[in-house]
C-alpha positions as CSV (number, residue, x, y, z in Angstrom):
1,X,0.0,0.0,0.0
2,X,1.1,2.9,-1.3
3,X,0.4,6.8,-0.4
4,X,-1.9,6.9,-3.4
5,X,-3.8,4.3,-2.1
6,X,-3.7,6.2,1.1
7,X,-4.8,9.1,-0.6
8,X,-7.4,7.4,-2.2
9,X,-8.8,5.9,1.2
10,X,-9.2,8.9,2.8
11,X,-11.1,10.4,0.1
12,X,-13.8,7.7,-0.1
13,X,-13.9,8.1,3.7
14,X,-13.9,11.6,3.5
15,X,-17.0,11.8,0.9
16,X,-18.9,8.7,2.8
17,X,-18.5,11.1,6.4
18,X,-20.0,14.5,4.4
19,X,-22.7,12.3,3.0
20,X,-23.5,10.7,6.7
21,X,-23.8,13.8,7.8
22,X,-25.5,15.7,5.2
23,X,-28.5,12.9,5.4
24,X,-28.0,13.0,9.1
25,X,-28.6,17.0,9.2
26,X,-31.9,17.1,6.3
27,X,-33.2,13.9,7.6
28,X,-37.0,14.0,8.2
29,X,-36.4,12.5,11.7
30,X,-34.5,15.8,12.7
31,X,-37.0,18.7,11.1
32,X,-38.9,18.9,14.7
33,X,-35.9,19.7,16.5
34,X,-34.3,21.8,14.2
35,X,-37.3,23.5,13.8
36,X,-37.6,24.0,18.1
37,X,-33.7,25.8,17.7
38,X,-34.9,28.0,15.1
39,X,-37.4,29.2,17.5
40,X,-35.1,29.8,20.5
41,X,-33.8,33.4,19.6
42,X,-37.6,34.4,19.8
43,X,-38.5,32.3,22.9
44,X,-37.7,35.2,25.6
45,X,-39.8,37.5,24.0
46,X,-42.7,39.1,25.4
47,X,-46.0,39.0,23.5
48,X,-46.7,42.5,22.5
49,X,-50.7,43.9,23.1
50,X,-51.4,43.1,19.4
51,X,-51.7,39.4,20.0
């Protein structure tokens, strides 16, 4: 085994690690909480008389 190989190696096991994560990040199973952190900058807020 060469570097090239080496090389090689860590590039498939670079792109399979992007890819897990990727599916891991936009999976349906995640949208809810995702969804809960977008809210958090807005959750300290007090509700103004108009609502």
């Amino acid at each position: 085994m060469d570097m090239t190989d080496f090389r090689g190696l860590a590039t498939v096991l670079c792109a399979l690690a992007f890819t897990a994560v990727v599916i891991w990040a936009y999976g349906p199973s995640r949208k809810q909480y995702f969804d809960d952190a977008a809210q958090l900058p807005f959750a300290d807020e007090e509700k103004s008389a108009d609502e």
